[in-house]
BAFI-3210 file (N, C-alpha, C; in Angstrom, 3 decimals, decimal comma, padded with zeros to 6 digits):
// residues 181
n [1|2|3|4|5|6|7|8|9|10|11|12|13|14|15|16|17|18|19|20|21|22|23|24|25|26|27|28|29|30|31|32|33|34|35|36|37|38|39|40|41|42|43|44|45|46|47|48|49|50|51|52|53|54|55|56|57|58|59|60|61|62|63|64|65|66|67|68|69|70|71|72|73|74|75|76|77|78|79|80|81|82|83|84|85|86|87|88|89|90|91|92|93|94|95|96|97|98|99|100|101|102|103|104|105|106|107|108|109|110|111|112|113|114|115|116|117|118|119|120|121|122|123|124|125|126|127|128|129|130|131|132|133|134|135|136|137|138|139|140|141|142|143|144|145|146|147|148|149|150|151|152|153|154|155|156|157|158|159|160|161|162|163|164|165|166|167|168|169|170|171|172|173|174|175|176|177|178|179|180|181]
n.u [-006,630|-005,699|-003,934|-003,739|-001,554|-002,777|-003,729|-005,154|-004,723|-003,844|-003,091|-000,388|-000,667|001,024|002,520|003,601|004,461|006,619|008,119|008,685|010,325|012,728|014,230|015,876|018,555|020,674|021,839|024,209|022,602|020,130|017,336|015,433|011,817|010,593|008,539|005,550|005,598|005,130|002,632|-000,101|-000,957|-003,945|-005,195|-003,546|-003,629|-002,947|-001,823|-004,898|-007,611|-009,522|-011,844|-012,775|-011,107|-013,015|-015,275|-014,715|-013,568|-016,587|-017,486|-015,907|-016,383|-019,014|-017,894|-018,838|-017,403|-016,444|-014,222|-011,396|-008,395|-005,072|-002,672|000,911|003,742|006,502|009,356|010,710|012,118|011,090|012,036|012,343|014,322|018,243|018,853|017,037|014,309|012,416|011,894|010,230|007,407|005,193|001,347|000,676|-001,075|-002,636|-006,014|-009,879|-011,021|-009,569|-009,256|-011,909|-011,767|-010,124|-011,215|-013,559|-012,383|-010,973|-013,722|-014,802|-013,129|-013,335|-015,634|-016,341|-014,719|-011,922|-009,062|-007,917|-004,630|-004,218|-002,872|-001,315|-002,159|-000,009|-000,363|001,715|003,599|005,369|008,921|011,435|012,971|015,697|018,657|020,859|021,952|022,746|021,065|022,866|024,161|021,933|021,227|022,104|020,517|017,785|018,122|018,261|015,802|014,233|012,370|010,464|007,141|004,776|002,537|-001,384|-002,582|-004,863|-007,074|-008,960|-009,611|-009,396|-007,309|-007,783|-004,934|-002,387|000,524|003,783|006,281|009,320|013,327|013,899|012,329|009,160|006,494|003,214|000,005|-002,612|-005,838|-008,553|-010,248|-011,658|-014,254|-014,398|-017,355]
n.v [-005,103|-005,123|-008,050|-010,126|-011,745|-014,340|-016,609|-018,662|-019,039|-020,697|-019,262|-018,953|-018,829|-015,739|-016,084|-018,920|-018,445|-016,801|-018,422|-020,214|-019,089|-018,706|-021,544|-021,056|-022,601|-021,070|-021,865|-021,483|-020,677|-021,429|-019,722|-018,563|-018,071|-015,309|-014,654|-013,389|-014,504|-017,323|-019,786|-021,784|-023,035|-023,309|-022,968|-022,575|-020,011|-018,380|-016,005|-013,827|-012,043|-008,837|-008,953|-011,625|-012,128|-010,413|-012,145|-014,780|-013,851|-013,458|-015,599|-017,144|-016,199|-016,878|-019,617|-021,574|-022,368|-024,836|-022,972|-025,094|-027,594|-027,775|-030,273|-029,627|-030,654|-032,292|-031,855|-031,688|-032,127|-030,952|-032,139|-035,552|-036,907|-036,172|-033,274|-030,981|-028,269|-027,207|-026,311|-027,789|-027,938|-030,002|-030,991|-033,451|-035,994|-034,531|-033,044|-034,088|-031,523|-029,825|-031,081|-030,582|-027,820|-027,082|-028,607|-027,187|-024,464|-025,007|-025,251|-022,769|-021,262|-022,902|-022,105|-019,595|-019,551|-019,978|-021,840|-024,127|-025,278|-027,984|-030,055|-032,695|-032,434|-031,617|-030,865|-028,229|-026,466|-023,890|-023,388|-022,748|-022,075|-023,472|-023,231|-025,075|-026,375|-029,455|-032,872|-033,471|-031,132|-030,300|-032,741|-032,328|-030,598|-031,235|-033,613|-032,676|-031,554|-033,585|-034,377|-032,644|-030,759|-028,811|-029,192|-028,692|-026,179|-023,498|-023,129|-020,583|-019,313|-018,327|-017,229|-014,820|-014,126|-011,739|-011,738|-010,614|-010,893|-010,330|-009,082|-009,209|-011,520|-012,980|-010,735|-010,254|-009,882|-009,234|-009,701|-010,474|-011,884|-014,359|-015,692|-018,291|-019,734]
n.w [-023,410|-020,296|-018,451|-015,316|-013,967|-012,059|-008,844|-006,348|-002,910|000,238|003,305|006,278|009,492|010,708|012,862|012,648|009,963|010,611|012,103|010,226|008,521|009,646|009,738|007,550|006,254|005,068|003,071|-000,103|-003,083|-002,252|-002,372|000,270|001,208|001,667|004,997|004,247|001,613|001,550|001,157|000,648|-002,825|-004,088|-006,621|-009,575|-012,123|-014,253|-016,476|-016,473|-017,739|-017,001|-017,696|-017,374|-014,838|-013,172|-013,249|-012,133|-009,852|-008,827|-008,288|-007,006|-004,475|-003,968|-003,030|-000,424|002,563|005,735|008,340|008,979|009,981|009,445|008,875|009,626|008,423|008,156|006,408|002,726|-000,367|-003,858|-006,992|-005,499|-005,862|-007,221|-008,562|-006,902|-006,618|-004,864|-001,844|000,540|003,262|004,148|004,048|005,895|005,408|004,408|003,961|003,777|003,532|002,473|-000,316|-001,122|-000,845|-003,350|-005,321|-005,078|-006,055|-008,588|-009,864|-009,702|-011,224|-013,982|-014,687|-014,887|-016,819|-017,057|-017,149|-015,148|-013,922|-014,367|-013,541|-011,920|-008,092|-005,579|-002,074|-000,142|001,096|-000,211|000,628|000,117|-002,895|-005,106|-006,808|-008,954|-006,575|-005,505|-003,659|-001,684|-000,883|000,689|002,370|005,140|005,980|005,725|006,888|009,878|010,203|010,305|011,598|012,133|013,374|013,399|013,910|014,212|012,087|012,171|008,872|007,609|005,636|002,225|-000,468|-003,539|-005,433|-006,910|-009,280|-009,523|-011,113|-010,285|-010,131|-008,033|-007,030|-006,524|-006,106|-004,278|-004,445|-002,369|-003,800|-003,169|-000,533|000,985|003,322|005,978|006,132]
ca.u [-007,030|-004,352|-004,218|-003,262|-001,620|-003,475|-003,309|-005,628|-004,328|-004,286|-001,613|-000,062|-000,554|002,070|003,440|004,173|005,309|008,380|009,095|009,649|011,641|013,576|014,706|016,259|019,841|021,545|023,203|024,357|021,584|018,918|016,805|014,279|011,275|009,879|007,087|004,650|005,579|004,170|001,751|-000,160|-001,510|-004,753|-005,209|-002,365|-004,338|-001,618|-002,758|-006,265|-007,710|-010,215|-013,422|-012,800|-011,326|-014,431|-016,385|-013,881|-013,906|-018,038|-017,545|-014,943|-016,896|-020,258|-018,040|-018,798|-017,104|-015,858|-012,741|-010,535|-007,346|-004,224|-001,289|001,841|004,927|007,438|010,475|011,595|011,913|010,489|011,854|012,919|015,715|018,330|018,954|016,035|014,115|011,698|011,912|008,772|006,935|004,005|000,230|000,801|-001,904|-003,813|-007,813|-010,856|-011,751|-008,921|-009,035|-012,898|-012,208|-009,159|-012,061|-014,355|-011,515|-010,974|-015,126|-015,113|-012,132|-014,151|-017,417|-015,624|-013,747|-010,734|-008,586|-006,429|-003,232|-004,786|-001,338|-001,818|-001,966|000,318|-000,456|002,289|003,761|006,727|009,794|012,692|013,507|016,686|019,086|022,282|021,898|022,077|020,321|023,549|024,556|020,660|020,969|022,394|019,597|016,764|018,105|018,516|014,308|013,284|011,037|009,826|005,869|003,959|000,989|-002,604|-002,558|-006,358|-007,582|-010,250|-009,985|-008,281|-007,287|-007,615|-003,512|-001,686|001,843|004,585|007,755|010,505|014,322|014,353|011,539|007,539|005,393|002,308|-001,092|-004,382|-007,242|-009,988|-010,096|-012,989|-013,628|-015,186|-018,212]
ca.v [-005,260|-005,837|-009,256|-010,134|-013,598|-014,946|-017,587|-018,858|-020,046|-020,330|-018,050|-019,213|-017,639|-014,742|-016,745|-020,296|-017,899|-016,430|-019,926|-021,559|-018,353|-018,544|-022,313|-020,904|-022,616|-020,150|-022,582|-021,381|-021,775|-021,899|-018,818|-018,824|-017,140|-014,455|-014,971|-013,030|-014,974|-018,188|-020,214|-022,964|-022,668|-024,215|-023,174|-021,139|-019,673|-018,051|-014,592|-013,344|-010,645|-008,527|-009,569|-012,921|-011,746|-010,354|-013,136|-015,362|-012,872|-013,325|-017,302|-017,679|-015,400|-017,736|-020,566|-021,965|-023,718|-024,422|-023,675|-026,678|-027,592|-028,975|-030,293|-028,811|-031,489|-033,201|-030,857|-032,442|-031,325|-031,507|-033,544|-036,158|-037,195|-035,609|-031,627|-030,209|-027,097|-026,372|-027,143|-027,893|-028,387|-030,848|-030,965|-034,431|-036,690|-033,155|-033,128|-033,951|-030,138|-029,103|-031,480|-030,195|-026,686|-027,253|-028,658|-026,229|-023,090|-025,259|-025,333|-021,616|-020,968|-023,010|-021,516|-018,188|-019,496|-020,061|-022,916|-023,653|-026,202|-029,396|-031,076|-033,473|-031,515|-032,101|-029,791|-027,926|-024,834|-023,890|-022,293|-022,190|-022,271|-023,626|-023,090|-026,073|-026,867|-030,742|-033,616|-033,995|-030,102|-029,933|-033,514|-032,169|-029,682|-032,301|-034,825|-031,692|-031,379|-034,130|-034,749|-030,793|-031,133|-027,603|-029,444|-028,017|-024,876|-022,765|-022,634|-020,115|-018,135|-018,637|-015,479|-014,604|-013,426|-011,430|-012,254|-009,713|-011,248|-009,171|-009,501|-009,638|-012,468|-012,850|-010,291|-011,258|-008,773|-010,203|-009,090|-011,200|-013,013|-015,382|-016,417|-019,525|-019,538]
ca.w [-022,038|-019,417|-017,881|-014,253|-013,310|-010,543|-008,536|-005,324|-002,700|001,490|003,826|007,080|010,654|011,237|013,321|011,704|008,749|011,018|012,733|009,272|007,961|010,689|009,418|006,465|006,104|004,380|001,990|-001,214|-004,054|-001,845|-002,430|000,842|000,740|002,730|005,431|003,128|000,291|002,218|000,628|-000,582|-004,004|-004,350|-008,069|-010,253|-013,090|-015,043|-016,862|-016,457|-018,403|-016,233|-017,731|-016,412|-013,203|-012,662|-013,026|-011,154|-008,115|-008,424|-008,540|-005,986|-003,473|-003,588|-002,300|001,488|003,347|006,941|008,595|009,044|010,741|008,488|009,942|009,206|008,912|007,013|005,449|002,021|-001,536|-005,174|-006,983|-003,916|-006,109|-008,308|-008,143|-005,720|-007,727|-004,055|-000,541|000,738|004,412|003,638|005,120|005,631|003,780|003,060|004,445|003,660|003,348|001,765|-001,297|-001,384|-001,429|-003,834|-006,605|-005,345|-006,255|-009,896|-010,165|-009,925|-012,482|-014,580|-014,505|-014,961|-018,529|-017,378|-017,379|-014,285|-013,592|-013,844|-013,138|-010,210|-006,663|-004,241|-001,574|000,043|001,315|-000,485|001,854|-000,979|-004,363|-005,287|-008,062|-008,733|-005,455|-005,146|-003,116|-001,005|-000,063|001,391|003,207|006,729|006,545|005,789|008,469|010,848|010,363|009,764|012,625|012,207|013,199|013,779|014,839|013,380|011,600|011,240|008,234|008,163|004,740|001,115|-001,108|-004,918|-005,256|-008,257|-008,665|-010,273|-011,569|-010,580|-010,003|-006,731|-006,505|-007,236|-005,199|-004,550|-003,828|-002,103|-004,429|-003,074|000,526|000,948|004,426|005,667|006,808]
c.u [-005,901|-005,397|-003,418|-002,398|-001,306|-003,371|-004,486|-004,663|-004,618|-003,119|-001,307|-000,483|000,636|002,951|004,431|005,124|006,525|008,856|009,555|010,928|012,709|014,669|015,473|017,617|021,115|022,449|023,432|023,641|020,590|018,590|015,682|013,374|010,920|008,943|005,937|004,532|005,046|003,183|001,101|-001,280|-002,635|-005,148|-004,431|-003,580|-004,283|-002,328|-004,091|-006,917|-009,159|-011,333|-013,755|-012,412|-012,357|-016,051|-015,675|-014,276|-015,495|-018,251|-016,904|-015,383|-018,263|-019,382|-018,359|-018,309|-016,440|-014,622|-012,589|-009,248|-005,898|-003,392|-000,391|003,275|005,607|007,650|011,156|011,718|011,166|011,606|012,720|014,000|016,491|018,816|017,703|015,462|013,492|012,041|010,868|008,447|005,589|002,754|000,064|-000,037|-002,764|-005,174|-008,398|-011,385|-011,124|-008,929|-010,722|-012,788|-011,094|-010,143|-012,911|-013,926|-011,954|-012,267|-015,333|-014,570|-012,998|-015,444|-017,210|-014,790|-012,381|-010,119|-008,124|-005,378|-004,019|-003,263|-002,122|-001,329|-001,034|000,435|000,811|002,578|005,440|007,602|010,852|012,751|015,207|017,098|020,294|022,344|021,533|021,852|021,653|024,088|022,804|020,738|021,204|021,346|017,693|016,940|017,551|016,477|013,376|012,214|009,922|007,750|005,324|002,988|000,129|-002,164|-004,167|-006,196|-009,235|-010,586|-008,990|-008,572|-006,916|-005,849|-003,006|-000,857|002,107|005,833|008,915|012,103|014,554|013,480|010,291|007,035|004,213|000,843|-002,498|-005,680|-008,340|-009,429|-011,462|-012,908|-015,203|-016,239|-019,287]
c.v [-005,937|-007,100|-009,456|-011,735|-013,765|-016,532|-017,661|-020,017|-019,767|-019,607|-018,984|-018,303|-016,822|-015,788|-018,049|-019,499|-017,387|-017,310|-020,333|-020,525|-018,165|-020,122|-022,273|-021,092|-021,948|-020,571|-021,344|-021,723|-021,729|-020,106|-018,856|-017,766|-016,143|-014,854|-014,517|-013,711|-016,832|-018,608|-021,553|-023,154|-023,454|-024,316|-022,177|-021,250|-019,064|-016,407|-014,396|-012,327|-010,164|-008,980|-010,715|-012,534|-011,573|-011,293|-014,158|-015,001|-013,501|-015,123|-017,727|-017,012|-016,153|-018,860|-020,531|-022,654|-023,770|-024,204|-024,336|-026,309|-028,577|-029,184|-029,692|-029,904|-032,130|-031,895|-031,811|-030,967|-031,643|-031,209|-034,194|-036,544|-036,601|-034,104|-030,939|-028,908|-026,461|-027,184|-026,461|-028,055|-029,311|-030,409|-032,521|-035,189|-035,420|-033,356|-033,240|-032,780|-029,493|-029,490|-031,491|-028,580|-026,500|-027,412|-027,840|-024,751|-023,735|-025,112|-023,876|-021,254|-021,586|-022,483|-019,835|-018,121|-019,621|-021,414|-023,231|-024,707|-027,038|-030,297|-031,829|-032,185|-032,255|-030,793|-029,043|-026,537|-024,787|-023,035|-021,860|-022,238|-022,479|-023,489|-024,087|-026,287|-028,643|-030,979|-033,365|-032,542|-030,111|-031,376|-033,368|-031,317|-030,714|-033,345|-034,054|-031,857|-032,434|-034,924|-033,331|-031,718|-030,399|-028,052|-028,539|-026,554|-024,360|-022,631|-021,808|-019,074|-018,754|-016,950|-015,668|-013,693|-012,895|-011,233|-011,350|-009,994|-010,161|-010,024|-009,851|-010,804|-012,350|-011,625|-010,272|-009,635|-009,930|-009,376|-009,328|-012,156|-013,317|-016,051|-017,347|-019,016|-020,053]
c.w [-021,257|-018,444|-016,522|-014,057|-012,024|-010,157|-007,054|-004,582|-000,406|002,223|005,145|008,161|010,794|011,943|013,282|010,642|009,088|011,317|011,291|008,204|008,507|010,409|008,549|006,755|005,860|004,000|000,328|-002,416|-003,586|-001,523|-001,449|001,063|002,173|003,530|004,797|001,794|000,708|001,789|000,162|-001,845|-004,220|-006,240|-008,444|-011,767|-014,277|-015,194|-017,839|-017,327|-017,614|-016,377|-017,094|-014,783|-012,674|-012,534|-012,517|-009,812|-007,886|-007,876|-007,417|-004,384|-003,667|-003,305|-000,974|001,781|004,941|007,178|009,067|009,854|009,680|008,840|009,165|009,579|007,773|005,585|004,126|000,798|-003,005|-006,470|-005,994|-004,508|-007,263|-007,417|-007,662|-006,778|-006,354|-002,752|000,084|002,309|003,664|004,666|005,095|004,606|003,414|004,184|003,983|002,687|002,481|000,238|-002,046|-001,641|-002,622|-005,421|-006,198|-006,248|-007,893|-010,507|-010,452|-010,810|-013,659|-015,143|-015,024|-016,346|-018,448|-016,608|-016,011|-014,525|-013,714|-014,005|-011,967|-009,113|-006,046|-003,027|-000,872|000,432|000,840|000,444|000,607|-001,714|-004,815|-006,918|-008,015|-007,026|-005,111|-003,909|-001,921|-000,265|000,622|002,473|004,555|007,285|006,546|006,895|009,375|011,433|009,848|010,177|013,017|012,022|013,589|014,170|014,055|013,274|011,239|009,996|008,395|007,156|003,157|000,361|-002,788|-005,000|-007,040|-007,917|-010,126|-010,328|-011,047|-010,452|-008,841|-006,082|-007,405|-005,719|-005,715|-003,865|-003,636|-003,372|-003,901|-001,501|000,768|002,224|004,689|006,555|008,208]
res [x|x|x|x|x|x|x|x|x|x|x|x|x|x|x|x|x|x|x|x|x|x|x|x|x|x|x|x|x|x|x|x|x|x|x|x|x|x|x|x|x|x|x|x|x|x|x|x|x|x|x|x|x|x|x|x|x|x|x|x|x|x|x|x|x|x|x|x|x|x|x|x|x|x|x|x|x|x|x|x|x|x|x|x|x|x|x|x|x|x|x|x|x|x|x|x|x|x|x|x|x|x|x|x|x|x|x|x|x|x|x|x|x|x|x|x|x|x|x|x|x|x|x|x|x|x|x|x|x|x|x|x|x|x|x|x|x|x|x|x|x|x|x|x|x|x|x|x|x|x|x|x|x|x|x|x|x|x|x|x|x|x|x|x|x|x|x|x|x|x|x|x|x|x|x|x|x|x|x|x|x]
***
């Protein structure tokens, strides 16, 4: 039985997603992502095998919840010191709602048999992926933004996603969008 690896997580507006691709430095090393590739992962779930998908999908489609508003601010990276691996936008301290539907997503993976990330969360929207790229070639571009503050972003939906390794990146397919109610 083929297996999928999935991942839930929330998307950006069209339009936030070109403003912050539009920030992309174009240093050396710094791989930035597409506006489609935009995201913030509420649970990675690795690979699925359909039987569970299908009872995932059934689990993750009885949540409710409202849409919310999350801010959108503060450009750094992970890890803050050292050689950089992501460069990140933050939702500053996160929400309420979000760190409810975040264990609601893990409640459904559960319930469904499958495991997810239990690493600590830190919420985020990743923009780049870096490769040898140190702390000190990215510092003119972190000063540059480092009052960057999009102000509230809708939330108003999260999506079941399957992600396909390739060479030229991860692409990513919606399977499942769940909207609030």
């Amino acid at each position: 039985m083929a297996a999928k690896r999935l991942f839930v997580s929330l998307d950006l507006p069209p339009s936030v997603a070109d403003l912050l691709v539009r920030l992309d430095p174009d240093l050396p090393g710094v791989r930035w992502m597409a506006a489609e590739q935009l995201h913030l992962t509420l649970a990675f779930l690795g690979n699925v095998l359909a039987e569970k998908e299908t009872a995932l999908r059934e689990h993750l489609s009885a949540i409710h919840f409202s849409s919310f508003f999350l801010p959108l601010t503060g450009i750094g990276t992970f890890p803050a010191k050292g050689y950089p691996r992501i460069i990140r936008i933050g939702v500053g301290r996160g929400h309420p709602h979000l760190f409810q539907l975040h264990k609601r997503v893990a409640d459904a993976a559960l319930a469904a048999g499958i495991e997810p990330d239990l690493r600590s969360w830190h919420p985020h929207f990743t923009l780049a992926r870096c490769d040898d790229v140190s702390a000190q070639a990215l510092r003119p571009f972190l000063i540059a933004q480092s009052e960057i503050d999009l102000g509230l972003i809708p939330i108003d939906s999260f999506q079941l996603k399957s992600s396909l390794l390739t060479l030229a990146g991860s692409h990513y397919e919606t399977e499942l969008a769940v909207l609030a109610s």
